[in-house]
N, C-alpha and C positions, 0 to 999 in steps of 0.2 A: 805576793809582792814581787818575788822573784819574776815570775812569768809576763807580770805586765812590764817591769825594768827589760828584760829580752825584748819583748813586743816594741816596747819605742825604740829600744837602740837597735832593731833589725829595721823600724821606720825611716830613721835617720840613713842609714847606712843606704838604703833603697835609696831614696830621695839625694843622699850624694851621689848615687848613680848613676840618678836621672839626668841630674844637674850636670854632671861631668859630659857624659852622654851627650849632650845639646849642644854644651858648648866647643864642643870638639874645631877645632880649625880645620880649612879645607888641607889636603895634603899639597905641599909644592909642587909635586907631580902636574895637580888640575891646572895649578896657575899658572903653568909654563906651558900650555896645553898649543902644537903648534899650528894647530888651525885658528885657536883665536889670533894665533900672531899674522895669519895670511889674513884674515877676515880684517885685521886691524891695517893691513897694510892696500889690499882694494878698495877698504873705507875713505884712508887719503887718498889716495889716487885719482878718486872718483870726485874730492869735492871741487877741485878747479874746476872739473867740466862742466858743473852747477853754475858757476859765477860762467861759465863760456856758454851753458846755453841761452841764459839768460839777454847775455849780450845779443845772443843771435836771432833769439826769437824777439827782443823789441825792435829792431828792422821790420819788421812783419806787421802788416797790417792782421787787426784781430778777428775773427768772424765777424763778432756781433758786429764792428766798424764796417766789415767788407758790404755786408747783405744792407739793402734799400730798409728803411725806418716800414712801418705798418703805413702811414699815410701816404708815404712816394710808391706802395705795391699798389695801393688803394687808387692812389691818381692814375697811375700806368693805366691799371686797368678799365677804370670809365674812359680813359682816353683812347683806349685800344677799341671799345665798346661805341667812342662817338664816331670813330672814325670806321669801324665796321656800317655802322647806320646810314653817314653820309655816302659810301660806296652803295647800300643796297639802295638809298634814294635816286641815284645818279644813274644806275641799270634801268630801276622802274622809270625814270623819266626820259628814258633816250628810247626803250621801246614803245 
């Protein structure tokens, strides 16, 4: 009887250990850590220039805008193609 009353109270005592253990809080030291204070201070820095590229880059026409649609490459090209044709027509009929 003895040895099992030992056995749970050496249980418990583990297991407040554990418990204590886990719940430990970080030490002040981390929280005051002074790179996250620089890494917090380039974070703001940085977001106005967000809201300014934005600005900058809607001036801008977009690629997909800049470049001819698939049908205007498609017409180009037949037209580049009729107009090659009537030149070779225009050679063979003057020789």
């Amino acid at each position: 009887m003895r040895s099992r009353a030992a056995l749970i109270a050496g249980a418990l005592g583990a297991a407040g250990m554990a418990l204590r253990a886990l719940r430990r809080r970080p030490t002040p030291e981390a929280a005051g850590d002074p790179r996250a204070k620089e890494l917090r201070r380039k974070l703001d820095e940085s977001k106005p220039l967000v809201a300014e590229r934005e600005q900058f880059e809607s001036g801008e026409t977009r690629v997909d805008e800049a470049e001819p649609s698939l049908d205007e490459k498609r017409a180009s090209v037949h037209e580049q193609g009729r107009a090659a044709a009537r030149e070779m027509r225009r050679a063979n009929e003057e020789a």
